[in-house]
C-alpha positions, -999 to 999 in steps of 0.1 A, spaced: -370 196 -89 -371 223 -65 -407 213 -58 -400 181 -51 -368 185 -33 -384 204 -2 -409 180 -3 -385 151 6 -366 171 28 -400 182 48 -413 145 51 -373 135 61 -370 160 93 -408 166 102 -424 137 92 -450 125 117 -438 87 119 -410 89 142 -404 50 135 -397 59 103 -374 90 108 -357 65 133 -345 42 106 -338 65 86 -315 82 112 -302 46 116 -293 42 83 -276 76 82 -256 60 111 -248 27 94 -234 42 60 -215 66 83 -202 37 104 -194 13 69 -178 45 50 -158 57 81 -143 17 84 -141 16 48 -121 48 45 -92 37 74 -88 5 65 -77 13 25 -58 38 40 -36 23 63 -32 -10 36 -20 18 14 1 31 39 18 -6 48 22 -7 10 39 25 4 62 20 39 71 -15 21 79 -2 -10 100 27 4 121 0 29 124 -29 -2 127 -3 -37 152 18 -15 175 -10 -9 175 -37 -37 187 -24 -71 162 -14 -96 174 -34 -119 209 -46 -124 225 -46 -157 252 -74 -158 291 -63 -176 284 -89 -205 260 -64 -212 287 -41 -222 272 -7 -211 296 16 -185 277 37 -155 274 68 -173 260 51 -205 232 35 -182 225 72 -165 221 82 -198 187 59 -203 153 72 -201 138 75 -164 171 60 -149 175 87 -118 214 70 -109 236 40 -122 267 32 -106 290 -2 -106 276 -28 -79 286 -65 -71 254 -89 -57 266 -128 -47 247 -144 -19 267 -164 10 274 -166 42 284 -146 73 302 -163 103 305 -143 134 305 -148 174 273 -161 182 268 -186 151 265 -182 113 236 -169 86 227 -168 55 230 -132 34 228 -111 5 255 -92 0 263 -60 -16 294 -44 -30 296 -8 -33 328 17 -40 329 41 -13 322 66 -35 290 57 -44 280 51 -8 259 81 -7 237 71 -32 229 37 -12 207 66 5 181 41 26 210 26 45 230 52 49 198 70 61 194 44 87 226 38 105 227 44 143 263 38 140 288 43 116 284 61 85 285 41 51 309 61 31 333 55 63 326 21 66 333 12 27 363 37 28 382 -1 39 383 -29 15 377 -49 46 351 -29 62 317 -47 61 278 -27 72 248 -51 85 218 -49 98 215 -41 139 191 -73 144 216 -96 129 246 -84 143 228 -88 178 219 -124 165 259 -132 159 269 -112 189 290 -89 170 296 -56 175 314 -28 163 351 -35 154 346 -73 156 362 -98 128 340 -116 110 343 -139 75 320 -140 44 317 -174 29 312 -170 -9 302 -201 -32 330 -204 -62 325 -233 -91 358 -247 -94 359 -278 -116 324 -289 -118 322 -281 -77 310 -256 -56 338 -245 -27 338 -220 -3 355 -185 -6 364 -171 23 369 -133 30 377 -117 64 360 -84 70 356 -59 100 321 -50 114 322 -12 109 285 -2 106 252 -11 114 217 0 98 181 -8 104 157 0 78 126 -18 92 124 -46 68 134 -84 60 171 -69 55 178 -62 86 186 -99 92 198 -109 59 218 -81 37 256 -70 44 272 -43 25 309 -41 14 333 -23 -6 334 -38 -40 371 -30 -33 370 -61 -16 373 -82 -50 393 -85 -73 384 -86 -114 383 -127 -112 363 -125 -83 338 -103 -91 330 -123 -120 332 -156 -105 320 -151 -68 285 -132 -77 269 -108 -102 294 -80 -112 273 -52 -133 256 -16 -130 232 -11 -104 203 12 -119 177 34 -99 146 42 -117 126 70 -114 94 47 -119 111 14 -98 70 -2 -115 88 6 -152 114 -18 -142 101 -42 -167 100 -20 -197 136 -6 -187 148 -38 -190 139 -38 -228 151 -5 -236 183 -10 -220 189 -44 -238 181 -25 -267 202 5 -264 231 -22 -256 226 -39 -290 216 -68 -275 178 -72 -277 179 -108 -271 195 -97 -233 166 -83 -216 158 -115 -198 191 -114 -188 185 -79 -166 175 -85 -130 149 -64 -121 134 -58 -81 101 -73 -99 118 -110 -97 120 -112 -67 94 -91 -49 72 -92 -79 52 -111 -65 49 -96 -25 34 -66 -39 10 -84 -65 1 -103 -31 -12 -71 -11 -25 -57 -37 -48 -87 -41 -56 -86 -2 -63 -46 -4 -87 -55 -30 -106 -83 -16 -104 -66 16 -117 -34 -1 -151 -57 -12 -154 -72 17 -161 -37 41 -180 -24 7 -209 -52 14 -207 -34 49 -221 -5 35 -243 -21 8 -263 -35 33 -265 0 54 -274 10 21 -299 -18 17 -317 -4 47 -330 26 28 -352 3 10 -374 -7 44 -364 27 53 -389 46 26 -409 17 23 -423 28 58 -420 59 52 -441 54 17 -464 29 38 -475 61 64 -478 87 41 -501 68 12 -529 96 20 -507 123 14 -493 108 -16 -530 102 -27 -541 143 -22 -507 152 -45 -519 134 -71 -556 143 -67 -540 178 -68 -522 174 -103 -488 158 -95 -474 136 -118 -460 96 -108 -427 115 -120 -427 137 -91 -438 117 -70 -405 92 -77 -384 121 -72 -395 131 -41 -389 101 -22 -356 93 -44 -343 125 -33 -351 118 2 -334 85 0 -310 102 -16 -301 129 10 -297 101 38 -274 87 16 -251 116 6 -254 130 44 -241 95 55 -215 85 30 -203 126 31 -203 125 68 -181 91 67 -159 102 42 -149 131 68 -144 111 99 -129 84 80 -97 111 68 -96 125 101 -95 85 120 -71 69 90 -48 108 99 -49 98 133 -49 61 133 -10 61 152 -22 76 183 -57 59 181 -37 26 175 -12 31 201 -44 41 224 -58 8 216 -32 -11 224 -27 3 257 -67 -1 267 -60 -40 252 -30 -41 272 -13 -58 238 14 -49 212 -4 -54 184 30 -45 168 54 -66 181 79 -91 163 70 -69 131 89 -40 108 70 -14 122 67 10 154 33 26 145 5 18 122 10 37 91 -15 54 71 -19 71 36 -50 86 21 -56 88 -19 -82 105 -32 -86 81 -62 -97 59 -32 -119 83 -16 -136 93 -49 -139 54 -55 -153 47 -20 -175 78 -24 -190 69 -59 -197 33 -54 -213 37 -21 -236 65 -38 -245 40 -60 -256 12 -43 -276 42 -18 -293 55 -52 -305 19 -64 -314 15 -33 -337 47 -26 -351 38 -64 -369 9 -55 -390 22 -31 -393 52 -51 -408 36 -76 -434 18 -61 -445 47 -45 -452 61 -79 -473 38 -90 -495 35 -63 -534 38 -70 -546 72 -54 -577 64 -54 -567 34 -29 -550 60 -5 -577 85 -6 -597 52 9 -567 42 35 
């Protein structure tokens, strides 16, 4: 092995054909280029992933356990991988202010489980959420929507609620004070308004909206299987259908992207097949100018074995230099890709950005995807190095002594 391996490294740097080292060079270049796009662009899908599930797991509930259930807060934080439970209200309605009216979610806290509502109360230029909830009638929302209803801080606003009253649906009205706003970069910003569940009363929390425990997981993806133990632990096995969980309603978003990271991940991976695929017309060349040489080896005593090795190692050392050398670049790019996007932009002369949740391009580098980017590239490099290999091996010396 050692034989052969200075062999391939020999005819790779010093070989007389400087066609041939070219390619070669250009293929170094072109699994570089593939692995290095490869690289940024699962990294900063992961990164809009994990900013998305931050923004959207840190500000619906977990899963919500409804008081038919029959299971108090502390009997909830008592469950397996439940991090905090506390009593929440959830109806859906609408908000009437200044500048016009729009549809919301809306959530009812007790002020003293405001700080544990930690996204929003993380991301409040004004006003802080224990404060705000401290009044029955204080009400938080979102910065872009109270700038859509003109409001602003201290203004009176109503929530219309829909009640069922005798096979109907009418109005509820509730006046509330604007006493907070928060932006956490996401589709709430325009439709979510928090309250103090102090707001309600007992008939109104059970007719106006879903009264029950609001439960944060330690594994928000385990929501499903929570839902099951908690149903059990309530006696009430049949129930667990009857448990909201995030995945009903976002399921489904984050199934979607990681459908698009995946086809997106096969799409740049044919990039670099077909840098890889060059390695095959690569040593063929190569193979093709050095058939006398090959020829005096195996007059010599080397075996068809060898000979394979030596040019699969040497296709194999452009791979690894290349892939290796893209794998680097691509961590330092995807580390960098803010100030590379924001330089972009500014050479473009475009916001790439505007009109969406986010003021930079975010990025996040696994090393399950690194190792997977890594391996499969190596692959495709090694069948592609064998092919050639091979022939080369079986080549008549006798016809190369004659070349």
């Amino acid at each position: 092995m050692r034989l052969a391996l200075w062999i391939a490294a020999r005819h790779l740097w010093r070989g007389r054909n400087r066609y041939a080292r070219l390619i070669n060079w250009m293929t170094l270049a072109g699994l570089s280029v593939g692995v290095l796009v490869l690289t940024v662009v699962v990294s900063v899908m992961n990164g809009f992933d994990a900013q998305l599930r931050s923004r959207i797991l840190g500000t619906v509930p977990h899963a919500l356990l409804p008081a038919s259930l029959g299971m108090d807060a502390q009997a909830a934080e008592r469950l397996p991988g439940v991090a905090a439970a506390y009593p929440f209200f959830q109806a859906s309605g609408m908000v009437a202010g200044a500048g016009g009216v729009a549809p919301v979610a809306v959530y009812g806290v007790n002020a003293a489980d405001a700080k544990r509502f930690a996204l929003i109360d993380a991301r409040m230029p004004l006003g802080r959420l224990a404060e705000a909830l401290a009044a029955p009638t204080g009400l938080v929302m979102g910065r872009p929507l109270a700038r859509r209803l003109g409001l602003v801080e201290g203004d009176p606003l109503r929530l219309a609620l829909p009640q069922a009253d005798g096979g109907r649906v009418q109005p509820r009205f509730k006046a509330f004070q604007l006493r907070g706003l928060f932006e956490v970069g996401a589709e709430f910003d325009y439709a979510l308004v928090a309250v103090s569940r102090a707001a309600f009363n007992d008939e109104e929390l059970r007719r106006l909206g879903s009264d029950g425990i609001r439960v944060v997981l330690d594994d928000p993806l385990a929501a499903g299987e929570f839902a099951t133990i908690a149903a059990a632990a309530a006696g009430r096995s049949d129930a667990a259908e009857r448990i909201e969980t995030w995945t009903q309603d976002y399921g489904e978003l984050f199934l979607a992207v990681r459908i698009e990271k995946a086809l997106m991940f096969l799409i740049l991976l044919l990039i670099v097949a077909v840098a890889g695929f060059n390695i095959v017309s690569s040593q063929t060349m190569v193979i093709d100018s050095k058939r006398a040489d090959i020829a005096v080896l195996r007059s010599l005593g080397a075996t068809g074995a060898l000979v394979q090795r030596v040019f699969l190692l040497q296709g194999v050392l452009v791979a690894t230099l290349g892939i290796v050398s893209g794998l680097v670049l691509g961590v330092a790019a995807a580390n960098r890709i803010g100030p590379i996007f924001s330089a972009l932009e500014s050479w473009l002369g475009l916001g790439l950005l505007e009109g969406s949740y986010f003021e930079t391009v975010p990025s996040q580098v696994l090393l399950a995807d690194l190792a997977l980017i890594g391996g499969l590239s190596w692959l495709l490099c090694l069948l592609s190095a064998w092919i050639p290999a091979r022939r080369a091996a079986r080549q008549n010396p006798v016809e190369g002594l004659h070349a």
